[in-house]
C-alpha positions in Angstrom: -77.5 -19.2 32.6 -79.0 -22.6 31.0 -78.4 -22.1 27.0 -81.5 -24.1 25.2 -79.7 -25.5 21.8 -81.1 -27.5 19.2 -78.8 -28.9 15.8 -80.0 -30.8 13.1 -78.9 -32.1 10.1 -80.9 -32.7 6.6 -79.9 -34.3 3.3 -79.2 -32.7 0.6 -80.0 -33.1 -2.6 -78.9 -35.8 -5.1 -76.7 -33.8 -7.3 -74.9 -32.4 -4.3 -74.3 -35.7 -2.2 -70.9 -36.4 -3.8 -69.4 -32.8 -2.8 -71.5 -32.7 0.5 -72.5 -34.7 3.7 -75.2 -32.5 5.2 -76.9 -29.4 5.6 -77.2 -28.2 8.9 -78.7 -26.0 11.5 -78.5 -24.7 15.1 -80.6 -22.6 16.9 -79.2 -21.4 20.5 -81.5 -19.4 23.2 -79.9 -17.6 25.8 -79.7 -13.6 26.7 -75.8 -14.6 27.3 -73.1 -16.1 25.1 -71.8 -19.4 26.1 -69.2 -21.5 24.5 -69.0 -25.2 22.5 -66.5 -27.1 21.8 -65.3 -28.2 18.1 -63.8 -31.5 17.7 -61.7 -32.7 14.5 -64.0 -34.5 12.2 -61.9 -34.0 9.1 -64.2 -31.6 7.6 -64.8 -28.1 6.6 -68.1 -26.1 6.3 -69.6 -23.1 5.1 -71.9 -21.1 7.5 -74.0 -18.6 7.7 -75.3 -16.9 11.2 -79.2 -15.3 10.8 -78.8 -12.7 12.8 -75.8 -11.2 12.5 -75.1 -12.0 8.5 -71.8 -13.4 9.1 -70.7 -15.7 6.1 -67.9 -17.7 6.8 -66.1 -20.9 6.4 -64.4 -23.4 9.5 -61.6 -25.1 7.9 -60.1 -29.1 9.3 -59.3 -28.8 12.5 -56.1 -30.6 14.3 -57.5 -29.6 18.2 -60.9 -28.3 19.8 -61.8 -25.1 18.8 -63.4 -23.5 22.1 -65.9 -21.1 20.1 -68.9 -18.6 21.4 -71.9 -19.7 20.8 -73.9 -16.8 20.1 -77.7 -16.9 20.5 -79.5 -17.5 16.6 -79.5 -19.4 14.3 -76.6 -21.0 12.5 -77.0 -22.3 8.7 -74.3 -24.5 7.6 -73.4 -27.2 4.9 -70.8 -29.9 5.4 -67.8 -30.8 2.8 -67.3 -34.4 2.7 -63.9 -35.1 3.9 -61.1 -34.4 1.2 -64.1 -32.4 -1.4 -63.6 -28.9 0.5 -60.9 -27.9 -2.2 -63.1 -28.5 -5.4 -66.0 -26.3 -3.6 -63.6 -23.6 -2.0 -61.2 -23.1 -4.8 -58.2 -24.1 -2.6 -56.4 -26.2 -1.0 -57.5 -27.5 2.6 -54.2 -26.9 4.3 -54.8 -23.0 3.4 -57.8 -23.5 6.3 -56.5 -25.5 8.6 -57.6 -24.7 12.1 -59.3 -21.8 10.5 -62.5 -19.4 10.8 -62.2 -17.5 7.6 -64.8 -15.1 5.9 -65.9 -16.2 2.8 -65.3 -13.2 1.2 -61.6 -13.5 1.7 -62.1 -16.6 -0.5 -64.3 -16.2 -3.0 -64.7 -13.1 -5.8 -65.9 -9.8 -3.7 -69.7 -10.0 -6.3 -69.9 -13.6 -5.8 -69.4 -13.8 -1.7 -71.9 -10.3 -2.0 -75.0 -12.2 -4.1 -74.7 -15.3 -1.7 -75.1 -13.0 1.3 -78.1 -11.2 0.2 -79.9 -14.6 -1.6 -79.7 -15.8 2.4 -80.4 -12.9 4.0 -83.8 -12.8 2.1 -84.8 -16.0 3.2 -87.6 -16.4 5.6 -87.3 -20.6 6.9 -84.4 -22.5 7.7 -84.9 -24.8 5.0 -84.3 -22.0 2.4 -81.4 -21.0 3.7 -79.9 -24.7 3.5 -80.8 -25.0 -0.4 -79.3 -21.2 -1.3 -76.3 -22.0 0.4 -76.3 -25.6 -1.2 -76.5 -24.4 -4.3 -74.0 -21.9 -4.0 -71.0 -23.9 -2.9 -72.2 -26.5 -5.9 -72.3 -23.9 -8.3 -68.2 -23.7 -9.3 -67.2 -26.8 -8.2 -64.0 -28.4 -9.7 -63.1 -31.8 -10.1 -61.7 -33.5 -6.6 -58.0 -35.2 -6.2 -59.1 -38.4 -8.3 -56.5 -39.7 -5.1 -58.6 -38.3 -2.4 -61.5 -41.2 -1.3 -58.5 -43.6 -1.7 -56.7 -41.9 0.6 -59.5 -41.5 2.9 -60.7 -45.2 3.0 -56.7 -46.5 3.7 -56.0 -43.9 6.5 -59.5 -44.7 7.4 -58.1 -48.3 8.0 -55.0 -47.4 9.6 -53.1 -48.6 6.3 -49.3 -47.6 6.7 -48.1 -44.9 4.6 -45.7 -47.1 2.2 -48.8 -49.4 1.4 -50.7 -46.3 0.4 -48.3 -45.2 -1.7 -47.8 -48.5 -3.5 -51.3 -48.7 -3.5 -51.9 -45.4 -5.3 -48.8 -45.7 -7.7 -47.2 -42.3 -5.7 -44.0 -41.7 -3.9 -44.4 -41.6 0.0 -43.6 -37.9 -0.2 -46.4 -37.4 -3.2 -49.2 -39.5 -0.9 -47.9 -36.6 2.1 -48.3 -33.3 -0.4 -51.6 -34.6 -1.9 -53.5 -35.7 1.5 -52.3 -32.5 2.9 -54.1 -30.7 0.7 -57.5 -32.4 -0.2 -57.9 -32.9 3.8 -55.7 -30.3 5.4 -53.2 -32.8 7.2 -51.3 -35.9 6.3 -52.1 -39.5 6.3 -51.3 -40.1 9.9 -52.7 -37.2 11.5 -55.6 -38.3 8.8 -56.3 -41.6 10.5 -56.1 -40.1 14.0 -58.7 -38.0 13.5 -61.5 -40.7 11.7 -60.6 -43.2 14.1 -61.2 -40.7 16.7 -64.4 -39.2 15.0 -66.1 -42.7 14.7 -65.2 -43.2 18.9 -67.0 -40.3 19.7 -69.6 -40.9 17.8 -69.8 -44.2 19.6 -69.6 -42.9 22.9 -72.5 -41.0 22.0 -75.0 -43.4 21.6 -74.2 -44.7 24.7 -71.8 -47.6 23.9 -68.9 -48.1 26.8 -66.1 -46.9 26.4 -64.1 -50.0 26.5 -66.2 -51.3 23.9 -65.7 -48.1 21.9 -62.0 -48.5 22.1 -62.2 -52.2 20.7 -64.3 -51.5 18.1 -62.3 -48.5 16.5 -58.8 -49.9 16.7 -57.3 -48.5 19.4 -54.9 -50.5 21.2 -56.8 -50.3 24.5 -58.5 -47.7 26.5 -55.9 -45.7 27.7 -54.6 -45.0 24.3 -58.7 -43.7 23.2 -57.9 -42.0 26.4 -54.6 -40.2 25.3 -56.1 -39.4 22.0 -59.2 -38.1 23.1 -57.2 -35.9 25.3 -54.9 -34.5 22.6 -57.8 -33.5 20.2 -60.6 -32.8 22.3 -58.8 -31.3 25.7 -61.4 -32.7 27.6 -61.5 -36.4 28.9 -64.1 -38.4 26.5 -66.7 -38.2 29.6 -67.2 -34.8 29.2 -67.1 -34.7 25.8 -69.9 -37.0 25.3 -72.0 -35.8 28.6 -71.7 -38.9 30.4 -71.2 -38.8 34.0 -70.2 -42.5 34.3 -68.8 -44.9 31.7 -71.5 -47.4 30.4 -70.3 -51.2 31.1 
């Protein structure tokens, strides 16, 4: 059976923008479950499923996570990459490759008045702003380290030069990226060079292009790496039955 899905993502507000990248929604149709596949993106999220009042948080991933996708709608906001720890209370690495109930994370009241503010919303866009407003609510400062960290492994910048960058040990630059992203610097960088390919690849741009563009050393390594964190060749991920010239 054919499974109608729609996703979309909306800003959120001002005060929230430094903690979060989106809010988010999904709405799948179908009298059958069918399955989607979650690619690294070195971020976590908070989400909340309509219909069945399931609260819960998806930690970094390091593979494809091959999930159901029930029919309803999903409500979700996004942690900008390395800020999940100073909304969640703890480190990233504590969720890695995780589906964890948020009630196993936060106090038993506070998990408890988040679930009911949601379930007594009627449109989507309520949803979003009680759940914004929620994980903004106890925030903690982030690792002053983290967007340095994230903009060198973003540019493929060897581990030494980070850590003489940052004024940290090798094995300090290691512990801290570990826990503000829920991996190390060189699992880091494979990850957002292979988020901004996809991403590519899904606007139509060839793949040989893509490969170029995001600094992989040709199109059999995107190929390789692709394959190790999605599963699936980047064809299939993408939906493209031919590669683009």
């Amino acid at each position: 059976m054919t499974v109608a899905v729609s996703y979309a993502e909306r800003a959120v507000p001002p005060a929230a923008r430094d903690l979060l990248t989106c809010g988010w929604f999904r709405t799948a149709t179908s009298a059958e479950q069918s399955v989607q596949r979650v690619v690294p993106d070195a971020c976590a999220d908070v989400m909340w499923h309509r219909e069945s009042g399931a609260l819960f948080v998806a930690g970094p991933d390091t593979h494809a996570q091959v999930a159901k996708l029930t029919p309803g709608t999903l409500v979700g906001v996004r942690f900008r990459p390395g800020h999940s720890p100073a909304g969640l209370g703890l480190p990233a690495d504590a969720l890695r490759d995780g589906r964890v109930d948020l009630a196993e994370l936060w106090p038993a009241d506070r998990a408890d008045r988040l679930a009911g503010a949601l379930a007594a919303t009627t449109t989507t866009a309520d949803a979003l702003a009680v759940l914004t407003d929620a994980v903004t609510e106890h925030r903690t400062d982030t690792d002053p380290a983290a967007p340095e960290l994230l903009r060198l492994a973003g540019a493929d910048t060897r581990i030494p030069a980070i850590a003489d960058h940052l004024g940290l040990t090798e094995r300090q630059v290691h512990r801290r990226c570990v826990a503000a992203f829920g991996y190390g610097p060189k699992l880091l960088a494979k990850v957002l060079r292979f988020d901004r390919a996809v991403r590519m690849a899904r606007v139509g741009t060839g793949f040989a292009r893509v490969a170029a563009e995001t600094g992989y050393a040709d199109q059999a390594h995107l190929s390789r790496d692709v394959a190790a964190l999605a599963g699936v060749p980047l064809s299939v991920l993408v939906g493209r039955t031919r590669r683009l010239p």
